[in-house]
Phi, psi and omega in degrees: 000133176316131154260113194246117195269323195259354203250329175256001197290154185319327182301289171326294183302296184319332193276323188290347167251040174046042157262161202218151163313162182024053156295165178284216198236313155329290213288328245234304190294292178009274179320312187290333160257051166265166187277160161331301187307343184285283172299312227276305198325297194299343179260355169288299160000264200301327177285315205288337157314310182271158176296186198250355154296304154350306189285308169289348169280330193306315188293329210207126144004153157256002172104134220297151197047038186221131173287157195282164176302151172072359186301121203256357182198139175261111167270103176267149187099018150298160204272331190185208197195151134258123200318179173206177210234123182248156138210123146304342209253286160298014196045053195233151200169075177264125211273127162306154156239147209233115174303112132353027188316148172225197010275352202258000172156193174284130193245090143224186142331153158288264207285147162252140151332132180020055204247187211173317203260151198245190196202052204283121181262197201258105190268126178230171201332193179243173174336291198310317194278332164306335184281336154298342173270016188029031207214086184301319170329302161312324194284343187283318161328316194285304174332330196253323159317300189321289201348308188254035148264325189302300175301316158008282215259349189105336165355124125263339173210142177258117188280061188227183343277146184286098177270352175335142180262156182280065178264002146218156206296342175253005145337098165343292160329346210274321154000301194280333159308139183296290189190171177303326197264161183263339170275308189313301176315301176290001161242348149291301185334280232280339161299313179305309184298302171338285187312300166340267195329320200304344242232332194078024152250131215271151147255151187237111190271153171200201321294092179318079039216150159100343179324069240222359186180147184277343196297130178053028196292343167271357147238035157261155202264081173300077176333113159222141176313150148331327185284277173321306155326308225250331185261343201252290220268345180268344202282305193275008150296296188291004164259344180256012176280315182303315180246350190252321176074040180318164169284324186215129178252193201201100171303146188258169194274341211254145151310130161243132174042071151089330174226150191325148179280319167283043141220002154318110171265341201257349180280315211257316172312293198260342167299276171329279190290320203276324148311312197248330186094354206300099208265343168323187140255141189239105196239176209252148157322176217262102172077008129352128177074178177245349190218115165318302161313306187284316175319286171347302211274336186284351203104010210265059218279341186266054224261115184239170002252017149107176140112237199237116166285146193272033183234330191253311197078036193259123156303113206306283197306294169322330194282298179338292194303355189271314177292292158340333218251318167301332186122334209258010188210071160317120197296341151336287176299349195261308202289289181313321188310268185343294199288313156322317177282308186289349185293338196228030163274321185285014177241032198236167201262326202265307168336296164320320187059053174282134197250111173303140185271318202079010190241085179299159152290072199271007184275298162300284184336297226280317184297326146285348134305342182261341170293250286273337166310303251250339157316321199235034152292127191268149174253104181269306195241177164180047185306171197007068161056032198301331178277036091264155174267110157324137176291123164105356177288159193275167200227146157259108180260145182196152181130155143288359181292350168311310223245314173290014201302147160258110158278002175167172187277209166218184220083204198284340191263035163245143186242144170264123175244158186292321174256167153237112194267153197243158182283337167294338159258351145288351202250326190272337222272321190251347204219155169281069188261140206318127182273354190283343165279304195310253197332321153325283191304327177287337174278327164313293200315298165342303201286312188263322190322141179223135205266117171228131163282144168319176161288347170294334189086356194245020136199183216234143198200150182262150169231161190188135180260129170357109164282132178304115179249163149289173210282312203267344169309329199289300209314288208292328139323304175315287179331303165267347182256164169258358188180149197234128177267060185311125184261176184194155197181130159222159159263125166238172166179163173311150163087031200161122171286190170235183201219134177303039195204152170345108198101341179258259160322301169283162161278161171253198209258344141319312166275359162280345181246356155280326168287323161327313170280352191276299193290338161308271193317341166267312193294341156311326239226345185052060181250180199256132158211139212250142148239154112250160213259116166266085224201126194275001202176199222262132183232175174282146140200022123010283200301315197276319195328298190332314203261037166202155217264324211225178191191118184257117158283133179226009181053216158252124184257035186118160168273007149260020182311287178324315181290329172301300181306301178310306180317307191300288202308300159281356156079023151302305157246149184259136195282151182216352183298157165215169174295137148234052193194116156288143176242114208261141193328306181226159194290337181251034155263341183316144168271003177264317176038258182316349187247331205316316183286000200028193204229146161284057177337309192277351174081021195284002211138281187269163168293182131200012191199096165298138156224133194260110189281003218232351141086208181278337147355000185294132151088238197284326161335311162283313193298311174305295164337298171282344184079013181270118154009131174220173161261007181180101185299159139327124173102318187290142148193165198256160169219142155317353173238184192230137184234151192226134196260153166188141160075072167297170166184152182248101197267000190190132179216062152295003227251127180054012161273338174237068160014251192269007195248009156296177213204116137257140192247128181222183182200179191191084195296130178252125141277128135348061217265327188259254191217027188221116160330157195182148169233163183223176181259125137307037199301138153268140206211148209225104150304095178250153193287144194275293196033091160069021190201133173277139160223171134034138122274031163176152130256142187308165147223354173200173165190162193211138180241145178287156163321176172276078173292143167284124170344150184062341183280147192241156163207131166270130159294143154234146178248121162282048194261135187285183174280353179299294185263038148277317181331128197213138178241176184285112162252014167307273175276038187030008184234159183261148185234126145257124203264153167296141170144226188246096167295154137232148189242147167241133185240121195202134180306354151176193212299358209251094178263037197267018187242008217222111177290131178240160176288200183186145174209149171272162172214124204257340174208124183326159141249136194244093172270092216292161165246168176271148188283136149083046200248115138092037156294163196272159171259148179356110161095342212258120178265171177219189203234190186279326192281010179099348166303110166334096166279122183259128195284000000 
């Protein structure tokens, strides 16, 4: 290869995009809205430079714990780097970029080898509970803290936000996850990226595609229908590949239909790029797939964390060079991967030669986790007003979830932070609590706890088993207190499901027979009893509800949780969070149930193959559809005040007059009706006509949350919906459709709209949006149902 020593080099590309040693975090964002067309140029260049080794380090990691070639800085407890490029001969002197874990902030170390100074970040809510504030504005705050905790820290792309759909409630993962539905995802994602990106530091949304449950999660085989990919689990990649421009996506460990998804050309090629347009870089989760080679040839352009896949045992970086050198990994395909990674290295801060201060606000951070908790906290029950408690009332606290609060799950999505405020010092910070349980519990807790690391090794968490109390120690709180406040706490995490059984899923029987008593014992007295859920996901709350008056979901809200909880709890904030997640009577109303655990095919033993019978049916989809019971809808959650919906109007209707750039437009004035300031979520749900496609009966397509009105106060709402996401597809015919006919929109405080006159609009002419043929087919012999559902052979 030809060498030009003076005309591309990193010196050059720096001057030509006006960057300076140790610029600022201002100068760095600039830099970052230069166009696309800019960076692509200048890293084709600059790739064209290098020899083809040069090219090929690019692809693959340097290996788990090993700093990248070129590395200008060791951040420890970062997930990996991407190499980077020395060449004295060429001038080329590209800076390594250093990787992130997420979603709940920056994973790095606390602490350094001989170091005095700590690295502490910020822990904030987790996926689930953001997703819950329905409020992308808010969520964008948070977006923007990682941001500046990342450049801080030395950061360049965060391997976060986690888009995975939650489809069923035992997902390990689902914490780091948004919600069931796919626009929720994709307008929290892209407010959060937003926020990132604004900072000049790149995000890597993942897992790209299916990751939907851990069990066996590097080598199992997700069936899933053509449909059901393109409505459910691909609809919130592709809107936020479309409106956000993450920097980076991220391939998931599991298979679809027979093959790894980072060895997929038709998911990451002719889908990502060809479809969607999608301009990033693309790596692969950490030792994902079996072949270096087939990752490459798919687009998979990033292989991490470099070294030995533990699933193949291939040495990576070699196995490339084997191929090269046979003939068999075309330098075309080598070249392009590369210029994709370097096009979104030359926007990173380790580029810049940006020098980390280390000095994050972790202080403002910490204030802003606890609004966004106390935002996306659910009110599921409140019966006689048991909710809000005055300040200064005496509190009977109970439960060890006092003592145990989870501020997020563990794995890769846990963060170190310096505090944790625990609910029991949230609950002393406002309220009068009986001390004589608080010293029971805290001497338990001292006493009994016990330290378990994840299966991951990568964090470490306290446990503690439930204290027993007696009937008159219960009796005699009931007595001296006014109320009584029950904690409930579970752990989830990556590499592990959760489970359908006591203690998990279920209360376990110490905690059922503690509510039993407690609420026997108050409710004599005729007093109040509240629980909260401290909780990664989705719980039984059926069996119980009945015998208690009010039930706070507070999710992991964060490393301000106890203060957060207190607030919510004492109406100091009026709650606004709503689900984005159903919670169903019984775990064997779920509609994956029956699938969720998967089968051993090969008799091998192992799990090794999902087949997702439930089609586009996920979630509230189903439960509406079908008419099953829930115990708490999608969408639903409470406030201390009350709202009145009026004057709905359908204000625009292009939808099938511009073909796919139409627009329904709608509005909806919400009032305040009751006597506490308060803001609430509106959603919109969209009925469409089946013509030839079984769907839905009604899907979300928008939602909007008001400011904080004031008793009496009003706000009009606006809706957007593109013509995309009316569209529901053929994979019969590769294309997406909008059907001709007759709509209805229901504007409604949540899924459950059966109280609720919906408007109406017509589409006077289908609309047709073609796909690529034969993209993510099912394999040979495998059926479906009319929704996309797996008929399991």
């Amino acid at each position: 290869m030809k060498v030009t020593h003076s005309l591309f080099t990193l010196s050059a590309i720096a001057a030509a995009l006006s960057l300076a040693t140790n610029v600022t975090a201002k100068e760095t964002v600039h830099h970052n809205q230069h166009s696309k067309m800019t960076a692509e140029k200048l890293a084709t260049k600059l790739v064209k430079e290098m020899t083809i080794n040069e090219r090929l380090s690019l692809l693959v990691g340097p290996g788990y714990g090993v700093d990248g070639t070129n590395a200008l800085k060791s951040v420890s407890g970062t997930a990996g780097y991407i190499n980077g490029v020395l060449n004295s001969d060429s001038g080329i002197d590209l800076p390594a970029a250093v990787l992130s874990d997420g979603p709940a902030g920056i994973r790095i170390d606390p602490t350094r080898d001989d170091d005095s100074a700590t690295y502490y970040a910020t822990g904030f809510p987790v996926g689930t509970l953001l997703a819950s504030t329905w409020d992308p504005k808010l969520v964008k705050k948070i977006g923007k803290a990682v941001g500046q905790e990342a450049y801080a820290y030395g950061v360049d792309f965060w391997l976060a936000p986690g888009m995975n759909i939650q489809r069923d409630p035992l997902n390990g993962r689902n914490f780091e996850y948004f919600s069931e539905d796919p626009l929720v995802t994709a307008k929290i994602a892209e407010a959060e990226i937003d926020g990132v990106q604004s900072q000049g530091v790149g995000v890597t949304i993942k897992h790209f595609v299916a990751n939907n449950s851990e069990t066996n999660r590097m080598n199992v085989d997700n069936i899933i229908s053509p449909r059901a990919l393109r409505e459910i689990y691909l609809r919130g990649f592709e809107d936020t590949v479309e409106n956000a421009d993450p920097w980076a996506l991220m391939t998931s460990y599991n298979k679809v239909n027979g093959t790894y998804t980072s060895q997929r050309y038709d998911l990451i090629t002719q889908i990502l790029r060809g479809e969607w347009g999608f301009s990033g870089l693309v790596m692969s989760d950490w030792y994902a797939g079996d072949s270096a080679v087939a990752q490459t040839k798919a687009g998979n352009d990033l292989i991490q964390p470099g070294g030995t896949n533990l699933v193949s045992g291939e040495a990576q970086l070699s196995a490339l060079e084997a191929a090269y050198e046979a003939g068999e990994l075309d330098e075309k395909v080598i070249t392009a991967n590369a210029i994709h990674i370097v096009t979104q290295m030359i926007k990173t801060p380790s580029y810049a030669r940006v020098t980390p201060s280390n000095t994050p606000d972790l202080d403002a951070h910490a204030t802003l986790s606890k609004e966004v908790a106390e935002a996306g906290m659910v009110l599921l029950k409140n019966n006689g007003s048991a909710l809000p408690i005055a300040s200064g009332t005496n509190v009977a606290s109970f439960g060890i979830a006092q003592y145990t609060t989870r501020k997020g799950g563990t794995g890769s999505g846990d963060v170190n932070s310096d505090h944790v405020i625990d609910i029991a010092d949230g609950l002393a910070s406002q309220f009068t609590v009986d001390s004589t349980l608080q010293s029971l519990y805290s001497t338990w807790y001292t006493n009994n706890r016990t330290t378990e690391s994840d299966s991951l090794g990568v964090s470490t968490t306290y446990y503690c088993d439930e204290l027993s109390l007696t009937d008159a120690q219960i009796s005699q709180a009931a007595e001296d207190d006014d109320i009584a406040v029950i904690s409930i706490s579970r752990v989830a995490g990556e590499g592990n499901d959760r489970t359908a059984t006591e203690g998990d899923y279920l209360l376990s029987e110490d905690e059922s027979n503690l509510i039993s008593q407690v609420s026997t014992a108050f409710h004599e007295k005729d007093k109040k009893v509240v629980v909260v859920l401290n909780i990664p996901g989705v719980i039984d709350t059926a069996s119980w509800r009945d015998n208690v008056d009010a039930i706070l979901l507070a999710y992991m809200p964060g490393q301000e949780a106890g203060y957060a909880i207190a607030d919510i709890l004492s109406g100091e904030t009026n709650p606004s969070g709503k689900l984005a997640q159903t919670f169903p009577m019984d775990y064997q109303d779920v509609p994956s149930a029956s699938s969720f655990a998967g089968v051993d095919t090969d008799g091998d033993g192992t799990i090794d193959t999902n087949y997702y019978d439930d089609g586009i049916l996920v979630g509230y989809r189903y439960y509406t559809t079908n008419d099953v019971e829930v115990a708490y809808p999608f969408g639903y959650g409470l406030s201390y005040t009350k709202f009145a919906y009026s004057h709905p109007v359908v204000q625009l209707n292009s939808v099938g007059n511009k073909g796919k750039k139409g627009h329904l437009k709608l509005k909806v004035t919400v009032a305040n009706t009751g006597d506490t300031a308060g803001q609430e979520v509106a959603q919109v749900y969209i009925s469409a006509p089946q013509n030839g496609l079984t769907k839905p009966r009604y899907e979300l397509k928008a939602f909007a949350k008001t400011h904080t009105l004031r008793p009496g106060g009003k706000q009009t709402l606006h809706f957007t919906i593109p013509t995309r996401w009316l569209a529901s597809f053929d994979a019969a015919n590769h294309q997406w459709v909008v059907a001709s006919g007759m709509y209805k929109a229901y504007i409604s405080p949540s899924s459950d709209v059966s109280d609720i006159a919906p408007l109406t609009f017509r589409v006077k002419k289908a609309v047709i949006i073609p796909a690529t043929e034969g993209a993510l087919d099912l394999p040979a012999g495998i059926q479906t149902n009319a929704t996309g559902g797996i008929l399991v052979p």
